[in-house]
PQR file of N, CA, C, O and H, with PARSE charges and radii, in Angstrom:
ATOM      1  N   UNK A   1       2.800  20.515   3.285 -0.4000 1.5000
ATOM      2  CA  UNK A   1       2.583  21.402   4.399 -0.0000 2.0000
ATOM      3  C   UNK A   1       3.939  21.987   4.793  0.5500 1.7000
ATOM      4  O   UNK A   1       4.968  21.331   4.955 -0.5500 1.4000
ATOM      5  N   UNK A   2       3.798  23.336   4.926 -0.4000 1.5000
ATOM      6  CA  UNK A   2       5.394  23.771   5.568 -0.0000 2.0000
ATOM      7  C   UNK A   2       5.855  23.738   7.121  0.5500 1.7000
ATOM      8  O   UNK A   2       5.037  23.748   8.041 -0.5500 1.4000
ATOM      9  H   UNK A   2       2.962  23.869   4.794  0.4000 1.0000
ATOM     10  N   UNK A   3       6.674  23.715   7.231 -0.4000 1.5000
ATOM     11  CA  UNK A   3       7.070  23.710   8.558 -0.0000 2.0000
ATOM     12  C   UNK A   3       6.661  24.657   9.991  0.5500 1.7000
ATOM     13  O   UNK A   3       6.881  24.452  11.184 -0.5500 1.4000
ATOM     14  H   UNK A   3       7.338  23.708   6.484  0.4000 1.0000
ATOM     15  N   UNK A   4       6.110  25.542   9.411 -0.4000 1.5000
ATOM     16  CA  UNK A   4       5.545  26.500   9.945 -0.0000 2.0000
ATOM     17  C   UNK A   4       4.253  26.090  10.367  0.5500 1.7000
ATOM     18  O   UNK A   4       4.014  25.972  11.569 -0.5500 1.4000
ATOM     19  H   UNK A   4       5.930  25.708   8.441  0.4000 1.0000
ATOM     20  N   UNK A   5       3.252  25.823   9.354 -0.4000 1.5000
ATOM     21  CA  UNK A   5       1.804  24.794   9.117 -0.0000 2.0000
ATOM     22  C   UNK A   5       1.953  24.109  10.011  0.5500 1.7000
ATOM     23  O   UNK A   5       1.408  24.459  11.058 -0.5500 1.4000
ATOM     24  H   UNK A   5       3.446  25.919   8.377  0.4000 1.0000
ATOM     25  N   UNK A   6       2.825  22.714   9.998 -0.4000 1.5000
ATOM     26  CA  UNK A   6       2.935  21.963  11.006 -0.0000 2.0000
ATOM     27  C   UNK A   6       3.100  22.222  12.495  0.5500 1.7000
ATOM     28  O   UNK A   6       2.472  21.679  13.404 -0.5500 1.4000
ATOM     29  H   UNK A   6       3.268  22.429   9.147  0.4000 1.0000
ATOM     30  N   UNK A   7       4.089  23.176  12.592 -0.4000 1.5000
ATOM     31  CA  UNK A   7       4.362  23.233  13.954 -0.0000 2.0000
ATOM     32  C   UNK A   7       2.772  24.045  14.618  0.5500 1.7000
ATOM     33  O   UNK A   7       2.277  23.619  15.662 -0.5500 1.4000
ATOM     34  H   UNK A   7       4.599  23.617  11.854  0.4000 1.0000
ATOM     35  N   UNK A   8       2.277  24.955  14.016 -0.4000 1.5000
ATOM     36  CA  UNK A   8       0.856  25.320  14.637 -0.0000 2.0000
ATOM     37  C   UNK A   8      -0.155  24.300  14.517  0.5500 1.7000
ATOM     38  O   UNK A   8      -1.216  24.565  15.081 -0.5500 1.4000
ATOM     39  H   UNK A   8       2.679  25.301  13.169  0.4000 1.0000
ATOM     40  N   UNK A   9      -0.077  23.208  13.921 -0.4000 1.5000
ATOM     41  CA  UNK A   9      -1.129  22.491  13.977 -0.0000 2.0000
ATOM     42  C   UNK A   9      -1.101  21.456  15.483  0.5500 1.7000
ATOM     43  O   UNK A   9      -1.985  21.191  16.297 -0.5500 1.4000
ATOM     44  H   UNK A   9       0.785  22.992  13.462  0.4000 1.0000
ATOM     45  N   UNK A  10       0.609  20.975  15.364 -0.4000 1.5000
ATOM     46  CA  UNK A  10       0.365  20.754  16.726 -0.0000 2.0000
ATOM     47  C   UNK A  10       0.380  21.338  17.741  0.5500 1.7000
ATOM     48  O   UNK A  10       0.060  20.748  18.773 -0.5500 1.4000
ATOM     49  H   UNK A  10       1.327  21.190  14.702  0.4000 1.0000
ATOM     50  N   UNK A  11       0.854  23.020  17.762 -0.4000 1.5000
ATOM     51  CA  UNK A  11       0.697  23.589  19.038 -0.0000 2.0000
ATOM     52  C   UNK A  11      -0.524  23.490  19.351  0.5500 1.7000
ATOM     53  O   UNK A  11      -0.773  23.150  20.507 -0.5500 1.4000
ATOM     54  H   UNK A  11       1.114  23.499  16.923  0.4000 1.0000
ATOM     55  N   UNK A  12      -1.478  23.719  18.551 -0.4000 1.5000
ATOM     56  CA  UNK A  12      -2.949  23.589  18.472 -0.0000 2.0000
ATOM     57  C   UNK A  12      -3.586  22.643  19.373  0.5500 1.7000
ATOM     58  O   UNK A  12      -4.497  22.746  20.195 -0.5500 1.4000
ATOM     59  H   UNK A  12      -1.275  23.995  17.611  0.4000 1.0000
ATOM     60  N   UNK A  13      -2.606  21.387  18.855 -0.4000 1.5000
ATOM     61  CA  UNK A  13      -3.460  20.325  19.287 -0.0000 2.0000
ATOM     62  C   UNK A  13      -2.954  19.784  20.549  0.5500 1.7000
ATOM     63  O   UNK A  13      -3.371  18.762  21.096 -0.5500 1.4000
ATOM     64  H   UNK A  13      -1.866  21.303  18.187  0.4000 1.0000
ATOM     65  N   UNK A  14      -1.539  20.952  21.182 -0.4000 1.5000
ATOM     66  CA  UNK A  14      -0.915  20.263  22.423 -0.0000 2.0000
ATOM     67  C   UNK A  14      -1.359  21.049  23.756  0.5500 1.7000
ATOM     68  O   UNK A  14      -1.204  20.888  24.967 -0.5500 1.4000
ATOM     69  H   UNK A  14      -1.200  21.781  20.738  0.4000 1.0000
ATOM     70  N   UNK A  15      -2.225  22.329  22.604 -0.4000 1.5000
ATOM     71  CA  UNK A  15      -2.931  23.324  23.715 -0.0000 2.0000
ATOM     72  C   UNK A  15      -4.462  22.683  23.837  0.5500 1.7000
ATOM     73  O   UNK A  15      -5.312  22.791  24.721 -0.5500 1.4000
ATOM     74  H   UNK A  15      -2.351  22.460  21.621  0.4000 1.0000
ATOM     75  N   UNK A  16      -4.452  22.149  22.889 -0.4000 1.5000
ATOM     76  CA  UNK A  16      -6.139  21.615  23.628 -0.0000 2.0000
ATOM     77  C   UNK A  16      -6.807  20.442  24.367  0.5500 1.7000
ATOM     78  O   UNK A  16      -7.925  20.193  24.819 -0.5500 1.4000
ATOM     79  H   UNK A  16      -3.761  22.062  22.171  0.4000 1.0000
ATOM     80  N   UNK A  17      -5.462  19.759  24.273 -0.4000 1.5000
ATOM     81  CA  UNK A  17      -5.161  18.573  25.139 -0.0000 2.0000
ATOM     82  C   UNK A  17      -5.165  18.829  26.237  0.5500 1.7000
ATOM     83  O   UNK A  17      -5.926  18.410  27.110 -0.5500 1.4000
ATOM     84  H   UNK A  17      -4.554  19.961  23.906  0.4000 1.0000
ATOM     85  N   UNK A  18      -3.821  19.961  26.359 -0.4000 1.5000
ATOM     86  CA  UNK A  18      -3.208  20.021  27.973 -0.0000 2.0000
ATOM     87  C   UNK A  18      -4.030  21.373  28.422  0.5500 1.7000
ATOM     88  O   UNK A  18      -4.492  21.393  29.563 -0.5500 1.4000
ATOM     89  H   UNK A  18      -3.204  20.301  25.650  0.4000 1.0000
ATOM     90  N   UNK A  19      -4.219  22.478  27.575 -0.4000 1.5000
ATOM     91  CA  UNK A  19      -5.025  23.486  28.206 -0.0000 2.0000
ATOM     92  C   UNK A  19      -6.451  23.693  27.913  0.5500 1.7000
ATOM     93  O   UNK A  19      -6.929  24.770  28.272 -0.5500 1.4000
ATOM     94  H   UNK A  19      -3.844  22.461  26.648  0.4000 1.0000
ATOM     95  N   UNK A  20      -7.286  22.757  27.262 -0.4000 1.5000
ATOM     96  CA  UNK A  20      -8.608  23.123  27.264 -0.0000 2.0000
ATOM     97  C   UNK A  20      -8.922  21.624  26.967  0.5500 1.7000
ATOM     98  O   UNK A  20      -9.384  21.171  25.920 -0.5500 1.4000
ATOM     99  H   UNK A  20      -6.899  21.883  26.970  0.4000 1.0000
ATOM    100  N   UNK A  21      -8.589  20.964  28.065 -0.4000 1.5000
ATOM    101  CA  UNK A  21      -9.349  19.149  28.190 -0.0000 2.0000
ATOM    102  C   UNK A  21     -10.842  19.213  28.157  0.5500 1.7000
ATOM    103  O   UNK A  21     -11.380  18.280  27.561 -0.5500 1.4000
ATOM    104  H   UNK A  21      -8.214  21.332  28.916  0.4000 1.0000
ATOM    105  N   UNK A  22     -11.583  20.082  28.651 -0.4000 1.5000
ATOM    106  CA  UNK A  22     -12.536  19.937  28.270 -0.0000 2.0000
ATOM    107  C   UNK A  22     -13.388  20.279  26.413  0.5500 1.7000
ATOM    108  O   UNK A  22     -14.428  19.742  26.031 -0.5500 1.4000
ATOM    109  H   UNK A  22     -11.146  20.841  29.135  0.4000 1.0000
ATOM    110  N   UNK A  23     -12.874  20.890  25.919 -0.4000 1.5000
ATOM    111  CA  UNK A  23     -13.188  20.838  24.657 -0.0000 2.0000
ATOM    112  C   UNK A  23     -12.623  19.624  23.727  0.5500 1.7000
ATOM    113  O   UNK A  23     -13.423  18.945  23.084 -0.5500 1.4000
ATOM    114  H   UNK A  23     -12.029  21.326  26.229  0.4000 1.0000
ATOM    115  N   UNK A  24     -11.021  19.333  23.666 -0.4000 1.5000
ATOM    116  CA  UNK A  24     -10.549  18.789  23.392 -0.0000 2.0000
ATOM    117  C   UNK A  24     -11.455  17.313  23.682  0.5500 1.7000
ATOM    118  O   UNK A  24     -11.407  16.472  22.784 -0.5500 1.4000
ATOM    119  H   UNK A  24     -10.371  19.884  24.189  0.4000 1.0000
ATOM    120  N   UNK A  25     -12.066  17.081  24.613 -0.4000 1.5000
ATOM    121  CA  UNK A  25     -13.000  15.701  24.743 -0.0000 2.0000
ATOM    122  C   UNK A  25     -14.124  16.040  24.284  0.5500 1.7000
ATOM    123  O   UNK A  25     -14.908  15.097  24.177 -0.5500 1.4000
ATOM    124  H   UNK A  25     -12.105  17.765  25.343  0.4000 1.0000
ATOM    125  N   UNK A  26     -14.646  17.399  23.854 -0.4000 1.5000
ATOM    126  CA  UNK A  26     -15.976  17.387  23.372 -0.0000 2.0000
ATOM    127  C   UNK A  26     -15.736  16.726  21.442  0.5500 1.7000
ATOM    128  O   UNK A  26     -16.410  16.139  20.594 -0.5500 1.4000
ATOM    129  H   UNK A  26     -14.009  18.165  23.941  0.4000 1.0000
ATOM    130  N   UNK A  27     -14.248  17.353  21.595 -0.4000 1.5000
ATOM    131  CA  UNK A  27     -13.734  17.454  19.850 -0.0000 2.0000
ATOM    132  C   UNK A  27     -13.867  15.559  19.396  0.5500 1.7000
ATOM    133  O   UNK A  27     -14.448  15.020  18.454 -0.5500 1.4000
ATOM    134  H   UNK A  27     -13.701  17.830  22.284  0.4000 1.0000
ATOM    135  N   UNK A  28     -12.927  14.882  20.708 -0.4000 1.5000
ATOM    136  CA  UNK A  28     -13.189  13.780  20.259 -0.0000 2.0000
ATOM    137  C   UNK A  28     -14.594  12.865  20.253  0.5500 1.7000
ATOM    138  O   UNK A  28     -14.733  11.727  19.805 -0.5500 1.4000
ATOM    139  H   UNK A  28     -12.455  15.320  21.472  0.4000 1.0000
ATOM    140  N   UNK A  29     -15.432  13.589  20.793 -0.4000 1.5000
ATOM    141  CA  UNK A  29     -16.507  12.772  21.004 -0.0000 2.0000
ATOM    142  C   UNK A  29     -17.340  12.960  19.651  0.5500 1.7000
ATOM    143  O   UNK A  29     -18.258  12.261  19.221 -0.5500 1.4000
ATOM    144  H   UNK A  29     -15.319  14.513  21.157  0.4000 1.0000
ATOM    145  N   UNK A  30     -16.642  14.326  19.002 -0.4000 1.5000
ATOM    146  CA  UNK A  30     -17.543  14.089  17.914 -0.0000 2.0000
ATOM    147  C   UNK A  30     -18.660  15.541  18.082  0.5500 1.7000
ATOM    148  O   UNK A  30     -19.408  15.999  17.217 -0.5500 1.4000
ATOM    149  H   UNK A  30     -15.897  14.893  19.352  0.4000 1.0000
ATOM    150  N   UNK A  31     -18.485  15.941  19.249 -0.4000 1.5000
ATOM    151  CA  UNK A  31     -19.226  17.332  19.198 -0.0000 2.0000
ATOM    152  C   UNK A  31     -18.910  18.279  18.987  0.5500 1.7000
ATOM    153  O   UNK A  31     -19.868  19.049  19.053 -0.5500 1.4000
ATOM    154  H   UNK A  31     -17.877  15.569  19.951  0.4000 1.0000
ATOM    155  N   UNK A  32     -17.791  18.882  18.673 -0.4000 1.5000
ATOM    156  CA  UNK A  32     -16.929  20.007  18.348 -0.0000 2.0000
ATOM    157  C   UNK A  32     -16.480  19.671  17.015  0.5500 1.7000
ATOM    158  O   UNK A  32     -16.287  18.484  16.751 -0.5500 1.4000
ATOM    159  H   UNK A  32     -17.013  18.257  18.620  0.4000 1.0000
ATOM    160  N   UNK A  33     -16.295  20.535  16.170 -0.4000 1.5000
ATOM    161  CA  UNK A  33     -15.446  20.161  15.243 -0.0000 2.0000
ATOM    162  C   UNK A  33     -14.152  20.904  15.579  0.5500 1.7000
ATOM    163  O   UNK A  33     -13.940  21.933  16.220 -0.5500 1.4000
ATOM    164  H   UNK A  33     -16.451  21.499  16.384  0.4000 1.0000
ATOM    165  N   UNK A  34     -13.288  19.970  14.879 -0.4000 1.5000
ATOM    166  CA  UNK A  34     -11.817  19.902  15.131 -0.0000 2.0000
ATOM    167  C   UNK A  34     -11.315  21.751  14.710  0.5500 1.7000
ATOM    168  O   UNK A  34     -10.539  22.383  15.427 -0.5500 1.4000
ATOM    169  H   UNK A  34     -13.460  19.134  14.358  0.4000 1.0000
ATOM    170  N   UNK A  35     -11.889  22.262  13.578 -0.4000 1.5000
ATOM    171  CA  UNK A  35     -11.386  23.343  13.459 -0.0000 2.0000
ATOM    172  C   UNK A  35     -11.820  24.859  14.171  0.5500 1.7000
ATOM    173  O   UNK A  35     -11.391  25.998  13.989 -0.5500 1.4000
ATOM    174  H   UNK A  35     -12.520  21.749  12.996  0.4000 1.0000
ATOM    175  N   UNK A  36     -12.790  24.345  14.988 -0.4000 1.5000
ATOM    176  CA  UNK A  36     -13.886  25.288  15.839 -0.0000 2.0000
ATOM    177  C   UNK A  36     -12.521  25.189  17.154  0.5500 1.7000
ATOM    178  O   UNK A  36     -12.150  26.249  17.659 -0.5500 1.4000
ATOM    179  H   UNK A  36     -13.139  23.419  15.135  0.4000 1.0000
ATOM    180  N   UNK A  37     -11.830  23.764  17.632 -0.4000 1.5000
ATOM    181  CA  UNK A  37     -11.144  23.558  18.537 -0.0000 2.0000
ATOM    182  C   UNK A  37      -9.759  24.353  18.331  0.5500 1.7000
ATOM    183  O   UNK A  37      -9.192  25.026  19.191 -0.5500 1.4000
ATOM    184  H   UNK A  37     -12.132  22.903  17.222  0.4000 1.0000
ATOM    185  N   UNK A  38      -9.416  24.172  17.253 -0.4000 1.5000
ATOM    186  CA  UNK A  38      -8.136  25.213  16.710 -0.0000 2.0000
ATOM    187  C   UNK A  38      -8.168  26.560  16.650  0.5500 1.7000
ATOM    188  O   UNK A  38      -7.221  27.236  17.051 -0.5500 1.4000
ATOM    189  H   UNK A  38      -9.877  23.625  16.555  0.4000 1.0000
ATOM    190  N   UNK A  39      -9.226  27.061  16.159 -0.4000 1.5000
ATOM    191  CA  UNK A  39      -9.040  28.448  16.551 -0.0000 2.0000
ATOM    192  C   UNK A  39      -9.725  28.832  17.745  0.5500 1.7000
ATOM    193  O   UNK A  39      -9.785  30.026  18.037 -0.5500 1.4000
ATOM    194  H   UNK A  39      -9.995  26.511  15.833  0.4000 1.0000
ATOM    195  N   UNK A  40     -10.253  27.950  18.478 -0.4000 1.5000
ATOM    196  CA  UNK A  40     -10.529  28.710  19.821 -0.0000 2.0000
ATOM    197  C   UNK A  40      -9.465  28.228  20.478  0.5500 1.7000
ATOM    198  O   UNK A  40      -9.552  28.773  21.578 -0.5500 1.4000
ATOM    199  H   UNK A  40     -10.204  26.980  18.241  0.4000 1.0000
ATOM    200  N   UNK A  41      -8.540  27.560  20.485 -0.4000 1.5000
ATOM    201  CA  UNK A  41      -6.834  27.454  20.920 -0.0000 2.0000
ATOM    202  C   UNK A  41      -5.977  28.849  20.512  0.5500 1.7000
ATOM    203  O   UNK A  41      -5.145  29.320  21.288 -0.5500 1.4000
ATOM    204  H   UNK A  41      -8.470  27.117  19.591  0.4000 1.0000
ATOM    205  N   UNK A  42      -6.203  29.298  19.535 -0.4000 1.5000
ATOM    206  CA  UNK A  42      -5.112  30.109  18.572 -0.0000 2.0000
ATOM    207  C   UNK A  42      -5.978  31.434  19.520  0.5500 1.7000
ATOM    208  O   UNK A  42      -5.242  32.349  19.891 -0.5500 1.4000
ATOM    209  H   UNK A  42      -6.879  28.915  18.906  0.4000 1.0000
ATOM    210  N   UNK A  43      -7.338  31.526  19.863 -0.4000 1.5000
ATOM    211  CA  UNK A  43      -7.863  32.910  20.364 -0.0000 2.0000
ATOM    212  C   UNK A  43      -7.243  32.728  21.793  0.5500 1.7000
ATOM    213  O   UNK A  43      -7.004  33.770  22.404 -0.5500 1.4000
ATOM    214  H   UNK A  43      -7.935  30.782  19.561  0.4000 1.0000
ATOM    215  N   UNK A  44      -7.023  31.822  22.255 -0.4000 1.5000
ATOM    216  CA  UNK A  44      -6.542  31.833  23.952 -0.0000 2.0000
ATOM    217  C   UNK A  44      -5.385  31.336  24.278  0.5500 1.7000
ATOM    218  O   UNK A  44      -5.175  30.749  25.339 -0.5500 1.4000
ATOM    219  H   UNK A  44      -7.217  30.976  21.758  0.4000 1.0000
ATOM    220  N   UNK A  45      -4.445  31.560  23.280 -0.4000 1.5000
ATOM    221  CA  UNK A  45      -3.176  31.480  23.780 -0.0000 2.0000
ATOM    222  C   UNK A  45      -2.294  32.915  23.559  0.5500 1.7000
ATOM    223  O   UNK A  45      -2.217  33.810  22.717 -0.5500 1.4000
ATOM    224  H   UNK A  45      -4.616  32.038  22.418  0.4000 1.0000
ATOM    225  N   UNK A  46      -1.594  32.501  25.043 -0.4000 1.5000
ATOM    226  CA  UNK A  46      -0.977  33.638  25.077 -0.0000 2.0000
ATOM    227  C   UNK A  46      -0.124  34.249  23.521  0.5500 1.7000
ATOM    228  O   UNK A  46       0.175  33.620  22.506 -0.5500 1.4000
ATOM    229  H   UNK A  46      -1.657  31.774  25.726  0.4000 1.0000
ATOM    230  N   UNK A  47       0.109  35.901  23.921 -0.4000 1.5000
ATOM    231  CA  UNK A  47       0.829  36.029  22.234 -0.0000 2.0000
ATOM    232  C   UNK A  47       2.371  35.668  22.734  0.5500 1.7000
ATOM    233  O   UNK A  47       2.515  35.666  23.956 -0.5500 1.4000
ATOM    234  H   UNK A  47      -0.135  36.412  24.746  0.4000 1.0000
ATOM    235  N   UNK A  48       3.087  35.480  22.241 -0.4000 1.5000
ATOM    236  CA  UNK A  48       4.860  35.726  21.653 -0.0000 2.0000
ATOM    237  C   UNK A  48       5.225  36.556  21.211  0.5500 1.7000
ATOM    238  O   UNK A  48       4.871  36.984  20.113 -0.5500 1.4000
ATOM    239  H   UNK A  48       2.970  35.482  21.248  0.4000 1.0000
ATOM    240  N   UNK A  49       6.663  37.394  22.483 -0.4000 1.5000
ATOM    241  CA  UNK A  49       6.877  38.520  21.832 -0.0000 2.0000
ATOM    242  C   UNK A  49       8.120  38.190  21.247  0.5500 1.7000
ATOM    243  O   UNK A  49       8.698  39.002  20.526 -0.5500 1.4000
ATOM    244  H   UNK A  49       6.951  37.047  23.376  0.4000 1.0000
TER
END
């Protein structure tokens, strides 16, 4: 995985923790899948200019 890969996988996963707790607990419960949770992170985060 490149370094690049990595670092979005955890932004991914540090935005759905801290900014969408509620999915992020649907993900762990097993009702979301994990990659449904990633890109609806990647659609609602702000862009970088």
């Amino acid at each position: 995985m490149s370094p690049y890969a990595a670092a979005r996988l955890i932004g991914d996963a540090l935005d759905l923790r801290h900014r969408l707790p509620l999915l992020w607990a649907r993900i762990l419960a097993g009702e979301v899948r994990p990659w449904i949770g990633r890109k609806t992170a990647e659609a609602t985060r702000e862009p970088v200019c």
